[in-house]
C-alpha positions in Angstrom: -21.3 -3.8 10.0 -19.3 -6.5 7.7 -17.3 -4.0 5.1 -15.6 -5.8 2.2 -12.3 -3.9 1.0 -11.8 -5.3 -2.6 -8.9 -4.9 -4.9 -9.9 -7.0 -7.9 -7.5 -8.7 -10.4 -6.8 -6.4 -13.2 -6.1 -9.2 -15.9 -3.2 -6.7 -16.6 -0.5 -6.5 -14.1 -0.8 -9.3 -12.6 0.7 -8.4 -9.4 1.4 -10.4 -6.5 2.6 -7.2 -4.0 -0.2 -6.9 -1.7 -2.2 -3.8 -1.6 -1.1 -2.0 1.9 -4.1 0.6 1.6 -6.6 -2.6 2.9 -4.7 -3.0 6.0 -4.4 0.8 6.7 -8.2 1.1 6.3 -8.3 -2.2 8.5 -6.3 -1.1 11.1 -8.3 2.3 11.3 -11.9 1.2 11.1 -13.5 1.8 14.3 -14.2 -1.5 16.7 -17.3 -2.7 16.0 -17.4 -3.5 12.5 -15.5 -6.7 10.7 -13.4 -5.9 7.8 -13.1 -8.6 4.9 -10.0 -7.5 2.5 -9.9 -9.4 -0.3 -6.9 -9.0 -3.3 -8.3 -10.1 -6.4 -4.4 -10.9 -7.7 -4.1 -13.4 -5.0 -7.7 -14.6 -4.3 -9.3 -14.4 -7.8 -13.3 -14.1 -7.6 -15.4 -13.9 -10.5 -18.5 -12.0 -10.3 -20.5 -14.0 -9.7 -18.1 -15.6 -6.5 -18.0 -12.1 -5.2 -21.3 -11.2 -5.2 -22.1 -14.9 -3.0 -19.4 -14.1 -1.4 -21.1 -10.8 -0.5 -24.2 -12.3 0.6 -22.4 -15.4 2.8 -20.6 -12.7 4.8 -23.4 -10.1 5.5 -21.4 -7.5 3.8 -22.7 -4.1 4.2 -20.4 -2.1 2.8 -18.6 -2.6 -0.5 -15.0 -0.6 -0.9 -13.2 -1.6 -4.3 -10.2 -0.1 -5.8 -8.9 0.6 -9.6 -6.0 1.3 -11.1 
């Protein structure tokens, strides 16, 4: 399964520090499955780019943060 981990841009903070809890959940997802992390604050999508983006990978599961 493709699995998007998503931290989108807040508008607010406009931080640049990446967001470790992506690569934790990465590095623990069990083989088998490709994992697509994607900070908003770094790689901005609108919503309409992330839902394309959504379909171009095959994502089946969606995991998005908030502050």
């Amino acid at each position: 399964m493709n699995i998007l981990l998503c931290s989108p841009d807040n508008e607010v903070t406009n931080s640049f520090m990446p967001h470790l809890w992506m690569f934790l959940l990465k590095s623990i997802t069990p083989e088998g499955h490709e994992v697509f992390p994607v900070d908003g604050n770094s790689h901005h999508l609108s919503p309409p780019k992330l839902v394309q983006y959504v379909l171009e990978k095959k994502i089946g599961l969606v995991v998005m943060h908030g502050f």
